[in-house]
C-alpha positions in Angstrom: -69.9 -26.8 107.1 -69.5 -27.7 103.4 -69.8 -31.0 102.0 -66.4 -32.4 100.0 -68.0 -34.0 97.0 -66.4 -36.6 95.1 -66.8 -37.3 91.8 -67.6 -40.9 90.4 -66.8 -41.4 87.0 -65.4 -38.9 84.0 -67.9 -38.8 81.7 -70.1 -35.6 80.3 -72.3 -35.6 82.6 -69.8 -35.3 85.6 -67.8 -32.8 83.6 -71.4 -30.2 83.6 -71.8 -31.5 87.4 -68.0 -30.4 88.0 -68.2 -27.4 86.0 -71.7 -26.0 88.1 -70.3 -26.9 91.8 -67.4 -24.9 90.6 -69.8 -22.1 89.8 -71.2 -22.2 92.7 -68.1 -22.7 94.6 -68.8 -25.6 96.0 -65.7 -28.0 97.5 -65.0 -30.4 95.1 -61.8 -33.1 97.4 -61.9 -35.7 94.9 -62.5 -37.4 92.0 -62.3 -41.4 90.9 -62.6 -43.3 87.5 -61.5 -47.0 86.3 -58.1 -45.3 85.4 -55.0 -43.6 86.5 -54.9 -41.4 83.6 -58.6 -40.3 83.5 -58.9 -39.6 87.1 -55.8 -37.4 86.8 -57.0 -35.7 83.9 -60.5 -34.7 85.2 -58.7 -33.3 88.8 -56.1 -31.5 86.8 -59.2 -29.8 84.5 -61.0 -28.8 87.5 -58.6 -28.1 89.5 -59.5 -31.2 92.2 -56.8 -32.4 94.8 -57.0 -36.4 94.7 -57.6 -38.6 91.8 -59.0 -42.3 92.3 -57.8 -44.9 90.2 -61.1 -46.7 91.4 -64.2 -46.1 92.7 -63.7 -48.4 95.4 -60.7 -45.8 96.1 -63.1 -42.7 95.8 -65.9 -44.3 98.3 -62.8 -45.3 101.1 -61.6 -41.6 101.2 -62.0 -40.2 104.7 -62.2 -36.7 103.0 -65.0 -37.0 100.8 -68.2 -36.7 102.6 -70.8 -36.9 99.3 -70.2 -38.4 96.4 -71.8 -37.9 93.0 -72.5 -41.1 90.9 -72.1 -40.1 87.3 -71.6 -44.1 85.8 -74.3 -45.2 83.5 -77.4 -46.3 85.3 -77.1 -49.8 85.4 -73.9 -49.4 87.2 -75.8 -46.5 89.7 -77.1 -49.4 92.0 -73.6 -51.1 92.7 -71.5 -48.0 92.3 -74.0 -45.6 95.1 -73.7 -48.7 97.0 -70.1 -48.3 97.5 -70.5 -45.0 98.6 -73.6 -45.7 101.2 -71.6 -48.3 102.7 -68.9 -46.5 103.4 -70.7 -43.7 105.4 -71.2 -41.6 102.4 -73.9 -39.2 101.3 -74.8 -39.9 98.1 -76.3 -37.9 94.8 -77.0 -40.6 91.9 -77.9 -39.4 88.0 -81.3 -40.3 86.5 -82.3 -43.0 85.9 -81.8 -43.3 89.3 -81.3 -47.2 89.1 -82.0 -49.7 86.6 -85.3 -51.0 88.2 -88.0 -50.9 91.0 -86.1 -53.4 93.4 -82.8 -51.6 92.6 -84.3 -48.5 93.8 -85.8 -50.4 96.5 -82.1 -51.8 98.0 -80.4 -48.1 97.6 -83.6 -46.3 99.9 -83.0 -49.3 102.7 -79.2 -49.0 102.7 -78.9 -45.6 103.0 -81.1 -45.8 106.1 -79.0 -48.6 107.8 -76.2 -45.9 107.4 -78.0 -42.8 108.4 -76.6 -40.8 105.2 -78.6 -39.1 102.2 -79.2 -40.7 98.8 -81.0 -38.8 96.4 -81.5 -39.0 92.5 -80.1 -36.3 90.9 -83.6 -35.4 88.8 -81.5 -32.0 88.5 -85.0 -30.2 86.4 -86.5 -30.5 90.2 -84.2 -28.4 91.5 -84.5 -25.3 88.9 -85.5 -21.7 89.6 -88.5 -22.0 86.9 -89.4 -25.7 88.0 -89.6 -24.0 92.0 -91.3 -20.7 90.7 -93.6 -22.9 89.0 -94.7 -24.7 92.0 -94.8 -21.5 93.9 -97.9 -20.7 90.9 -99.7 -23.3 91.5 -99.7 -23.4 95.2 -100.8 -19.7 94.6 -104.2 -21.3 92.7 -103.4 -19.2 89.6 -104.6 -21.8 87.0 -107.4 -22.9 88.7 -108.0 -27.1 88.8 -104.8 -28.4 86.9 -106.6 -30.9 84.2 -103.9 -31.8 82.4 -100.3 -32.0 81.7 -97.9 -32.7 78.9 -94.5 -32.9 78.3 -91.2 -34.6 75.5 -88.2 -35.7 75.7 -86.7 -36.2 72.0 -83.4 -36.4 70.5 -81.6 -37.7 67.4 -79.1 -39.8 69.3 -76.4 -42.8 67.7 -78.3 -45.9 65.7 -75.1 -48.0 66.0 -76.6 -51.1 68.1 -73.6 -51.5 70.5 -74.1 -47.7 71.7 -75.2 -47.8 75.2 -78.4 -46.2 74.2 -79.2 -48.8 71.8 -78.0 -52.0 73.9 -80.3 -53.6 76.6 -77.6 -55.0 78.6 -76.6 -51.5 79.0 -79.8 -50.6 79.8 -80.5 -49.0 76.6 -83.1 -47.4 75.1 -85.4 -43.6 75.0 -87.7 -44.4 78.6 -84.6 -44.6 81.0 -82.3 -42.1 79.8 -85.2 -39.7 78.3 -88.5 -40.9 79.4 -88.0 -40.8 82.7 -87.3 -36.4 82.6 -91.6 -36.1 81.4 -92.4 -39.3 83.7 -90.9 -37.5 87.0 -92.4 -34.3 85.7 -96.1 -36.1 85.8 -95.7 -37.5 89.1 -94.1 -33.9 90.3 -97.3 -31.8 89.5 -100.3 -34.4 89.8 -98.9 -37.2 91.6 -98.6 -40.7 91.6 -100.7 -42.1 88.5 -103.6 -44.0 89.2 -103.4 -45.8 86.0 -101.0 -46.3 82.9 -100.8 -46.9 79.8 -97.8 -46.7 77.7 -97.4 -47.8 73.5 -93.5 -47.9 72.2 -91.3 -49.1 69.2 -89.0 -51.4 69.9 -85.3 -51.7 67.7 -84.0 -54.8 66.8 -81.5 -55.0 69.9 -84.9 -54.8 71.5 -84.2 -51.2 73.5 -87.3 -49.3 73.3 -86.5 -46.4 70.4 -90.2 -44.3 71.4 -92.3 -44.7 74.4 -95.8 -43.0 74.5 -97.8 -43.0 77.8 -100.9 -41.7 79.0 -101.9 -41.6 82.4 -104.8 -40.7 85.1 -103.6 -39.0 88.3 -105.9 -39.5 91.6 -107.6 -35.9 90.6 -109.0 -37.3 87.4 -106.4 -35.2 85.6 -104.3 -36.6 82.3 -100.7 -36.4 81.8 -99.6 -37.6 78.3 -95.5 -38.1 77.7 -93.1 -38.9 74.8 -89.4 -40.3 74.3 -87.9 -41.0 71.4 -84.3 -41.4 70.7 -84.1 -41.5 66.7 -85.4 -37.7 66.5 -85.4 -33.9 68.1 -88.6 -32.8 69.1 -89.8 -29.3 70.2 -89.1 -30.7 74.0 -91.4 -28.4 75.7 -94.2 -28.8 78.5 -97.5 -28.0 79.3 -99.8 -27.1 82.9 -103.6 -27.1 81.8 -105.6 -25.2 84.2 -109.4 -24.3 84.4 -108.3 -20.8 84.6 -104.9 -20.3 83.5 -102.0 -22.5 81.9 -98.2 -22.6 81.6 -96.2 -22.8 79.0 -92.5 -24.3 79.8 -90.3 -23.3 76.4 -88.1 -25.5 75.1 -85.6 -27.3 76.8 -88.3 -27.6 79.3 -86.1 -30.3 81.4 -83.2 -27.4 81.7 -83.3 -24.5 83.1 -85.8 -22.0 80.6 -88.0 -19.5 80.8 -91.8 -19.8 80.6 -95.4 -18.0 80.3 -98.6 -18.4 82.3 -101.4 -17.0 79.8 -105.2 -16.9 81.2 -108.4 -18.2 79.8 -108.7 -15.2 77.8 -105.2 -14.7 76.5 -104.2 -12.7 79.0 -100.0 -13.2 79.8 -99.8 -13.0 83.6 -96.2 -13.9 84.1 -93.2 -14.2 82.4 -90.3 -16.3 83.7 -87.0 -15.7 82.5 -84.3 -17.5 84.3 -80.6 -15.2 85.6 -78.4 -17.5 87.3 -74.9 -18.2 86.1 -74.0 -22.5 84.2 -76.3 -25.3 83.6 -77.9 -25.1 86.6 -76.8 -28.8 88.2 -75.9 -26.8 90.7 -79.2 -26.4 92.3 -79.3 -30.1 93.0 -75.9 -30.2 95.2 -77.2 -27.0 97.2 -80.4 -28.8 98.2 -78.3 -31.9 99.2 -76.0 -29.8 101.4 -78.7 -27.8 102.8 -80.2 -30.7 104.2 -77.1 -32.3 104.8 -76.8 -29.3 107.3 -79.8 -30.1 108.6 -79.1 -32.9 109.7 -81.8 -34.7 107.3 -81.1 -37.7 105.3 -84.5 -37.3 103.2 -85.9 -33.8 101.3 -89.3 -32.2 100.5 -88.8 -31.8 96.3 -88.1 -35.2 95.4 -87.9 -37.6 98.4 -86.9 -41.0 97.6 -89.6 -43.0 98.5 -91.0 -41.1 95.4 -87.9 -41.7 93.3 -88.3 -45.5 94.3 -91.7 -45.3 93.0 -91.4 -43.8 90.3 -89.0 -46.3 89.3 -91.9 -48.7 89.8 -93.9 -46.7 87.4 -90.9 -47.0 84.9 -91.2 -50.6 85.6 -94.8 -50.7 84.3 -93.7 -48.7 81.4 -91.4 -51.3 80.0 -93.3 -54.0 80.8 -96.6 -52.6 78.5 -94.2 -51.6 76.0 -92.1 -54.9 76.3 -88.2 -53.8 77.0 -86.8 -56.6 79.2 -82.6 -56.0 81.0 -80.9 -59.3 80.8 -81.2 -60.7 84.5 -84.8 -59.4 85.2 
Protein backbone atom coordinates (compact mmCIF):
# COMPACT_ATOMS: atom_id res chain seq x y z
CA UNK A 1 0.00 0.00 0.00
CA UNK A 2 1.16 3.66 -0.58
CA UNK A 3 2.15 5.99 1.91
CA UNK A 4 -0.08 9.52 2.06
CA UNK A 5 2.67 12.06 2.56
CA UNK A 6 2.15 15.22 4.08
CA UNK A 7 3.85 18.16 3.56
CA UNK A 8 5.31 20.37 6.45
CA UNK A 9 5.99 23.74 5.54
CA UNK A 10 5.80 25.79 1.89
CA UNK A 11 9.04 26.72 1.19
CA UNK A 12 11.49 25.80 -1.94
CA UNK A 13 12.52 23.01 -0.81
CA UNK A 14 9.04 21.37 -0.26
CA UNK A 15 7.90 22.81 -3.57
CA UNK A 16 11.09 20.34 -5.51
CA UNK A 17 9.95 17.56 -2.88
CA UNK A 18 6.17 18.15 -4.09
CA UNK A 19 7.06 18.54 -7.62
CA UNK A 20 9.26 14.89 -7.66
CA UNK A 21 6.58 12.71 -5.59
CA UNK A 22 4.32 14.01 -8.28
CA UNK A 23 6.68 12.68 -10.79
CA UNK A 24 6.80 9.79 -9.50
CA UNK A 25 3.25 9.54 -8.69
CA UNK A 26 3.40 9.24 -5.38
CA UNK A 27 0.08 10.20 -2.97
CA UNK A 28 0.55 13.42 -1.77
CA UNK A 29 -3.17 13.76 1.20
CA UNK A 30 -1.94 16.88 2.66
CA UNK A 31 -0.18 19.65 3.19
CA UNK A 32 0.37 22.27 6.45
CA UNK A 33 2.03 25.75 6.95
CA UNK A 34 1.75 28.60 9.75
CA UNK A 35 -1.14 30.00 7.48
CA UNK A 36 -4.44 29.62 5.88
CA UNK A 37 -3.48 31.18 2.76
CA UNK A 38 -0.17 29.43 2.19
CA UNK A 39 -1.36 26.06 2.87
CA UNK A 40 -4.17 26.61 0.47
CA UNK A 41 -1.99 27.93 -2.11
CA UNK A 42 0.70 25.06 -2.09
CA UNK A 43 -2.49 22.27 -2.22
CA UNK A 44 -4.15 24.15 -4.96
CA UNK A 45 -0.44 24.25 -7.00
CA UNK A 46 -0.09 20.67 -6.55
CA UNK A 47 -3.13 19.64 -6.80
CA UNK A 48 -3.24 18.23 -2.79
CA UNK A 49 -6.70 17.59 -1.09
CA UNK A 50 -6.27 19.19 2.56
CA UNK A 51 -4.48 22.16 3.60
CA UNK A 52 -3.22 22.68 7.40
CA UNK A 53 -3.35 25.95 8.85
CA UNK A 54 -0.76 24.36 11.38
CA UNK A 55 1.54 21.86 11.63
CA UNK A 56 0.11 20.69 14.66
CA UNK A 57 -3.00 20.30 12.26
CA UNK A 58 -0.85 18.33 9.61
CA UNK A 59 0.67 15.80 12.34
CA UNK A 60 -3.20 15.03 13.87
CA UNK A 61 -4.50 13.99 10.35
CA UNK A 62 -5.63 10.42 10.49
CA UNK A 63 -4.87 10.38 6.63
CA UNK A 64 -1.40 11.23 6.46
CA UNK A 65 0.76 8.35 7.19
CA UNK A 66 4.43 10.16 6.45
CA UNK A 67 5.19 13.39 6.72
CA UNK A 68 7.97 15.45 5.10
CA UNK A 69 9.57 18.17 7.35
CA UNK A 70 10.61 20.92 5.04
CA UNK A 71 11.02 23.97 8.13
CA UNK A 72 14.42 25.27 8.56
CA UNK A 73 16.64 22.95 10.61
CA UNK A 74 16.43 24.34 13.89
CA UNK A 75 12.77 23.97 13.79
CA UNK A 76 13.37 20.01 12.28
CA UNK A 77 13.76 18.71 15.95
CA UNK A 78 10.38 20.17 17.38
CA UNK A 79 8.48 20.02 14.11
CA UNK A 80 9.47 15.88 13.25
CA UNK A 81 8.61 15.57 16.80
CA UNK A 82 5.04 16.39 16.14
CA UNK A 83 4.80 14.02 13.62
CA UNK A 84 6.66 10.97 15.56
CA UNK A 85 4.31 11.51 18.35
CA UNK A 86 1.47 11.26 16.59
CA UNK A 87 2.26 7.77 14.98
CA UNK A 88 3.78 9.23 12.00
CA UNK A 89 6.59 8.16 9.76
CA UNK A 90 8.74 10.79 9.24
CA UNK A 91 11.32 12.12 6.37
CA UNK A 92 13.31 15.35 7.85
CA UNK A 93 15.59 17.78 5.40
CA UNK A 94 19.34 18.09 6.02
CA UNK A 95 20.71 19.24 8.43
CA UNK A 96 18.82 16.68 9.90
CA UNK A 97 18.61 18.61 13.37
CA UNK A 98 20.42 21.43 14.83
CA UNK A 99 22.83 19.24 16.99
CA UNK A 100 24.15 15.82 18.26
CA UNK A 101 21.63 15.57 21.26
CA UNK A 102 18.84 16.81 18.87
CA UNK A 103 19.51 14.02 16.66
CA UNK A 104 19.89 11.91 19.64
CA UNK A 105 15.97 12.72 20.98
CA UNK A 106 14.41 12.20 17.24
CA UNK A 107 16.34 8.38 16.83
CA UNK A 108 14.77 7.41 20.56
CA UNK A 109 11.32 8.84 19.86
CA UNK A 110 10.70 7.33 16.87
CA UNK A 111 11.56 3.94 18.39
CA UNK A 112 9.03 4.42 21.38
CA UNK A 113 6.49 4.85 18.47
CA UNK A 114 7.61 2.13 16.17
CA UNK A 115 7.49 4.52 12.99
CA UNK A 116 10.48 5.57 10.53
CA UNK A 117 12.52 8.84 10.79
CA UNK A 118 15.03 9.32 8.33
CA UNK A 119 17.07 12.46 7.14
CA UNK A 120 16.30 13.32 3.85
CA UNK A 121 20.30 13.30 2.66
CA UNK A 122 18.35 13.12 -0.84
CA UNK A 123 22.31 12.78 -2.84
CA UNK A 124 22.19 9.07 -0.95
CA UNK A 125 19.47 8.10 -2.62
CA UNK A 126 20.70 8.97 -6.47
CA UNK A 127 21.11 6.58 -9.37
CA UNK A 128 24.96 7.76 -9.76
CA UNK A 129 25.53 7.93 -5.87
CA UNK A 130 24.00 3.85 -5.83
CA UNK A 131 25.92 3.00 -9.21
CA UNK A 132 28.76 4.37 -7.49
CA UNK A 133 28.71 2.15 -4.59
CA UNK A 134 27.79 -0.75 -6.84
CA UNK A 135 31.86 0.27 -8.31
CA UNK A 136 33.41 0.06 -5.44
CA UNK A 137 31.85 -2.94 -4.04
CA UNK A 138 32.94 -4.37 -7.47
CA UNK A 139 36.87 -3.49 -6.35
CA UNK A 140 37.32 -1.41 -9.49
CA UNK A 141 39.62 1.30 -7.93
CA UNK A 142 41.52 -0.77 -5.96
CA UNK A 143 42.25 0.57 -2.04
CA UNK A 144 40.15 3.91 -1.92
CA UNK A 145 42.94 6.45 -0.40
CA UNK A 146 41.29 9.30 -0.60
CA UNK A 147 38.35 11.42 -1.10
CA UNK A 148 37.24 14.98 -1.84
CA UNK A 149 34.42 16.84 -2.26
CA UNK A 150 32.64 21.07 -2.17
CA UNK A 151 29.88 22.60 -1.38
CA UNK A 152 29.97 26.44 -2.54
CA UNK A 153 27.55 29.05 -3.27
CA UNK A 154 27.25 32.85 -3.47
CA UNK A 155 24.34 33.07 -1.15
CA UNK A 156 22.61 36.60 0.65
CA UNK A 157 25.29 38.73 2.98
CA UNK A 158 22.37 40.61 4.70
CA UNK A 159 23.00 39.45 8.50
CA UNK A 160 19.33 38.77 9.39
CA UNK A 161 19.14 36.09 6.39
CA UNK A 162 18.74 32.76 7.92
CA UNK A 163 22.05 31.78 6.53
CA UNK A 164 23.86 34.47 8.04
CA UNK A 165 21.96 34.41 11.64
CA UNK A 166 23.09 31.93 14.47
CA UNK A 167 19.84 31.87 16.18
CA UNK A 168 18.66 30.59 12.95
CA UNK A 169 21.19 28.24 12.80
CA UNK A 170 23.05 29.99 10.22
CA UNK A 171 26.03 29.66 8.52
CA UNK A 172 27.96 27.40 5.27
CA UNK A 173 28.67 23.77 7.65
CA UNK A 174 24.87 23.07 8.30
CA UNK A 175 23.05 23.95 5.26
CA UNK A 176 26.29 23.14 2.82
CA UNK A 177 28.86 21.45 4.80
CA UNK A 178 27.11 18.80 5.86
CA UNK A 179 26.23 17.48 1.70
CA UNK A 180 30.71 16.68 1.50
CA UNK A 181 30.63 15.68 5.43
CA UNK A 182 27.80 12.87 4.77
CA UNK A 183 29.53 12.05 1.58
CA UNK A 184 32.96 11.25 3.66
CA UNK A 185 31.36 9.14 6.14
CA UNK A 186 29.20 7.36 3.12
CA UNK A 187 32.39 6.03 1.31
CA UNK A 188 35.18 5.59 4.11
CA UNK A 189 33.25 5.71 7.27
CA UNK A 190 33.14 7.24 10.38
CA UNK A 191 36.39 9.56 10.73
CA UNK A 192 38.85 8.54 13.17
CA UNK A 193 40.05 11.98 13.55
CA UNK A 194 39.13 15.75 12.54
CA UNK A 195 40.23 18.68 11.96
CA UNK A 196 38.35 21.52 10.62
CA UNK A 197 39.69 25.59 9.98
CA UNK A 198 36.66 28.24 9.08
CA UNK A 199 35.95 32.00 8.80
CA UNK A 200 33.66 33.25 10.88
CA UNK A 201 31.21 36.61 9.91
CA UNK A 202 30.53 39.13 12.29
CA UNK A 203 27.00 37.53 13.34
CA UNK A 204 29.45 34.83 14.20
CA UNK A 205 27.86 32.04 11.51
CA UNK A 206 30.67 30.30 10.08
CA UNK A 207 30.98 31.86 6.17
CA UNK A 208 33.83 28.71 5.14
CA UNK A 209 34.55 25.58 6.85
CA UNK A 210 37.61 23.53 5.78
CA UNK A 211 38.13 19.93 7.25
CA UNK A 212 40.38 17.22 6.88
CA UNK A 213 39.90 13.92 8.16
CA UNK A 214 41.39 10.20 8.69
CA UNK A 215 38.98 7.36 8.24
CA UNK A 216 39.76 3.85 10.16
CA UNK A 217 41.58 2.68 6.67
CA UNK A 218 44.22 5.37 6.94
CA UNK A 219 42.48 7.04 3.98
CA UNK A 220 41.89 11.11 3.81
CA UNK A 221 38.83 12.95 3.01
CA UNK A 222 39.24 16.71 2.70
CA UNK A 223 35.84 18.97 2.37
CA UNK A 224 34.82 22.69 1.78
CA UNK A 225 31.71 25.04 2.40
CA UNK A 226 31.61 28.35 1.76
CA UNK A 227 28.56 30.48 1.52
CA UNK A 228 30.08 33.95 -0.02
CA UNK A 229 31.16 32.11 -3.42
CA UNK A 230 30.27 29.28 -6.20
CA UNK A 231 32.74 26.81 -6.54
CA UNK A 232 33.25 24.00 -9.15
CA UNK A 233 31.15 21.72 -6.56
CA UNK A 234 32.47 18.44 -7.72
CA UNK A 235 33.89 15.25 -5.98
CA UNK A 236 36.51 12.88 -6.04
CA UNK A 237 37.13 8.65 -5.23
CA UNK A 238 41.01 8.09 -5.15
CA UNK A 239 41.78 4.62 -5.81
CA UNK A 240 45.19 2.61 -6.14
CA UNK A 241 43.84 1.47 -9.32
CA UNK A 242 41.26 3.55 -10.61
CA UNK A 243 39.34 6.90 -9.58
CA UNK A 244 35.99 8.61 -10.06
CA UNK A 245 35.23 11.65 -11.05
CA UNK A 246 31.62 13.05 -9.86
CA UNK A 247 30.94 16.30 -12.33
CA UNK A 248 29.53 19.13 -11.05
CA UNK A 249 26.68 19.37 -9.08
CA UNK A 250 28.08 16.37 -7.45
CA UNK A 251 25.32 16.50 -4.49
CA UNK A 252 22.49 16.26 -7.34
CA UNK A 253 21.82 13.90 -9.52
CA UNK A 254 25.05 14.02 -12.41
CA UNK A 255 26.89 12.03 -14.38
CA UNK A 256 30.43 10.83 -13.72
CA UNK A 257 33.77 8.99 -15.07
CA UNK A 258 35.83 6.24 -13.57
CA UNK A 259 39.35 6.66 -15.50
CA UNK A 260 42.33 4.02 -14.59
CA UNK A 261 45.82 4.43 -13.59
CA UNK A 262 46.81 4.79 -17.03
CA UNK A 263 44.06 7.07 -18.33
CA UNK A 264 42.04 4.59 -19.42
CA UNK A 265 37.92 5.76 -19.19
CA UNK A 266 36.15 2.58 -17.93
CA UNK A 267 32.73 3.97 -17.30
CA UNK A 268 30.71 6.66 -18.10
CA UNK A 269 27.66 7.51 -15.98
CA UNK A 270 25.09 9.57 -17.43
CA UNK A 271 22.00 9.80 -15.34
CA UNK A 272 17.94 9.23 -17.39
CA UNK A 273 15.33 9.62 -14.96
CA UNK A 274 12.70 12.28 -15.17
CA UNK A 275 12.87 15.84 -12.08
CA UNK A 276 15.30 16.50 -9.44
CA UNK A 277 15.52 13.38 -8.26
CA UNK A 278 14.06 13.92 -4.44
CA UNK A 279 12.09 11.42 -5.45
CA UNK A 280 14.48 8.58 -4.81
CA UNK A 281 14.47 9.46 -1.13
CA UNK A 282 10.48 8.95 -0.66
CA UNK A 283 10.69 5.54 -2.68
CA UNK A 284 13.23 4.15 -0.21
CA UNK A 285 11.12 5.34 2.69
CA UNK A 286 8.00 3.65 1.30
CA UNK A 287 9.80 0.64 0.31
CA UNK A 288 10.79 -0.02 3.73
CA UNK A 289 7.82 1.35 5.06
CA UNK A 290 6.39 -1.78 3.23
CA UNK A 291 8.56 -3.77 4.85
CA UNK A 292 7.69 -3.29 7.67
CA UNK A 293 11.10 -1.67 8.74
CA UNK A 294 11.47 1.40 10.67
CA UNK A 295 15.41 1.68 9.92
CA UNK A 296 17.31 1.33 6.15
CA UNK A 297 20.65 0.13 4.83
CA UNK A 298 21.87 3.64 2.86
CA UNK A 299 21.79 6.01 5.51
CA UNK A 300 20.43 4.56 8.78
CA UNK A 301 20.00 6.95 11.55
CA UNK A 302 22.22 5.88 14.06
CA UNK A 303 24.66 7.18 11.26
CA UNK A 304 22.74 10.38 10.68
CA UNK A 305 22.90 10.90 14.59
CA UNK A 306 26.46 10.52 14.29
CA UNK A 307 27.24 12.36 11.85
CA UNK A 308 25.57 15.04 13.50
CA UNK A 309 28.11 14.54 16.29
CA UNK A 310 30.82 14.91 13.75
CA UNK A 311 29.09 18.25 12.71
CA UNK A 312 29.29 19.01 16.37
CA UNK A 313 33.06 18.69 16.40
CA UNK A 314 33.21 20.78 13.35
CA UNK A 315 31.78 23.84 14.95
CA UNK A 316 33.32 23.50 17.92
CA UNK A 317 37.19 23.64 16.19
CA UNK A 318 35.91 26.21 14.06
CA UNK A 319 34.02 28.05 16.90
CA UNK A 320 30.11 28.56 15.67
CA UNK A 321 28.13 28.38 18.96
CA UNK A 322 23.53 28.28 18.58
CA UNK A 323 22.19 30.44 21.31
CA UNK A 324 21.07 27.76 23.99
CA UNK A 325 24.03 25.27 23.57
Amino acid sequence: MALRWGILATGGIAHAFASDLRTAGLDIAAVGSRSRGGAEAFAAEFGIPRAHDSYESLAADPDVDIVYVATPHPMHAENAALALRAGKHALVEKAFTLNHSQAQDLRDLAAENGVLVMEAMWTRYLPHMRRIHEILEAGTLGEIRAISADHTQALPINPAHRLNDLSLGGGALLDLGVYPISFAWDILGEPAAVHAVGRLLDTGADAEVATVMTHASGAVSTTLSSSRGAGANAAQILGTDARIDIDRVWYASTSFTVTAGDGTVLERFTPTHEGRGMQYQALEAERLVAAGRTDGDILPIDETVAIMGTLDEIRRQVGVVYPGE
